[in-house]
N, C-alpha and C positions, 0 to 999 in steps of 0.2 A: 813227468817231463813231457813236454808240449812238442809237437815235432811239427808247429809250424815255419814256412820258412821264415817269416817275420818276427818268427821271435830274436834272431840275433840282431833285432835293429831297435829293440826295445828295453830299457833298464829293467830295474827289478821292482824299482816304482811303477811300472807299468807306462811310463809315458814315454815316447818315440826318443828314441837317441839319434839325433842329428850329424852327422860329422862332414863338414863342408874344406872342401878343397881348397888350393891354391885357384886363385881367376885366370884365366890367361885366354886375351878375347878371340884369339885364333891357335891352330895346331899346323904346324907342317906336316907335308905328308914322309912319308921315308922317302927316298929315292929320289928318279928328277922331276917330272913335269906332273902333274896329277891332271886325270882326265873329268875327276866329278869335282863337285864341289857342295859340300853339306852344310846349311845353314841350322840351328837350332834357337829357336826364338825360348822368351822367356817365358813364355808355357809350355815349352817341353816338346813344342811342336817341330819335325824334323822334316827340313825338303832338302833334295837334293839335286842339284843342277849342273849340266854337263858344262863343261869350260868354253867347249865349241859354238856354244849358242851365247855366250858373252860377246858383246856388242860396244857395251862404254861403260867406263866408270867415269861416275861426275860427282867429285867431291866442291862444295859450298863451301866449306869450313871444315873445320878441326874436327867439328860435331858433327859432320853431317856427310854420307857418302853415300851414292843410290849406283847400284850393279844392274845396269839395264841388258836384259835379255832381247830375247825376238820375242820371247811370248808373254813377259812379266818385268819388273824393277822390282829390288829390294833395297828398302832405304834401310840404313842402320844408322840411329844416331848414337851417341854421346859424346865421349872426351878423346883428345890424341888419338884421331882416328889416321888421320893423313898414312903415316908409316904401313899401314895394313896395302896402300894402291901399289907399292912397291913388287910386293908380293902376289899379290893379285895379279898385276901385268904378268908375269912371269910363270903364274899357271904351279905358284908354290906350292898355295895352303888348302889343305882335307875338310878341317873344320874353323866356321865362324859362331862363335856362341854369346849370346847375349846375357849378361851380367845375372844374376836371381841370389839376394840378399841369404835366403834361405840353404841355398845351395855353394857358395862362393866364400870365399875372404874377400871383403873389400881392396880389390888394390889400391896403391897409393896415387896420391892425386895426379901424379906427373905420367902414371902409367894407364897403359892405352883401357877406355872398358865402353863396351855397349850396350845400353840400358836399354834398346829395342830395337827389334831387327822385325820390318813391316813387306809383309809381299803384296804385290798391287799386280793385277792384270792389263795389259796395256787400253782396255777400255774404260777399267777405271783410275788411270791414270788419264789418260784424256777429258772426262768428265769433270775429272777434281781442275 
């Protein structure tokens, strides 16, 4: 018997056993006001940003919503995004996580998903 910890995530075929969650493109936090705010893009990459340095949300569209800080913007696009600024204003939600095929159930079309969540520093948002 193998006593690595990866073996309970691999069949007896030997090839990785996958088992991917429900999507849900945000989490509330428990309680009331949340003081951080964690984004997780679709490489796995996790930042974390305080609520007190949120400055604007500027949604374009459905698809399209950029969280401008003092020091950075994060755009997130894809589908039925609007409903998320609700919550945002109000200093709701813990985590924002970006869609990964791999790791997810596809949600259904009518429900909200982000298929990338991009951080830009405000110089090169100027630039661009």
């Amino acid at each position: 018997m193998s006593d690595s910890f990866f073996d309970k995530y691999v069949n007896p075929s030997g090839a990785a056993t996958v088992t991917r969650e429900k999507y849900e493109a945000f989490s509330k936090g428990s309680g009331g006001q949340q003081i951080r705010l964690r984004f997780v893009d679709k490489e796995g990459y996790i930042y974390v940003m305080s609520y007190s340095y949120l400055t604007q949300i500027v949604a374009t569209s459905h698809q399209l919503v950029s969280l401008i800080y003092t020091n950075c913007v994060f755009t997130l696009s894809g589908s039925n995004l609007l409903p998320i600024i609700d919550f945002l204003q109000d200093d709701k939600i813990r985590t924002i996580r970006a869609f990964h095929p791999n790791h997810y159930i596809a949600p259904a079309a009518d429900e909200m998903k982000i298929d990338s969540i991009v951080r830009q520093t405000i110089g090169e948002v100027m630039i661009a």
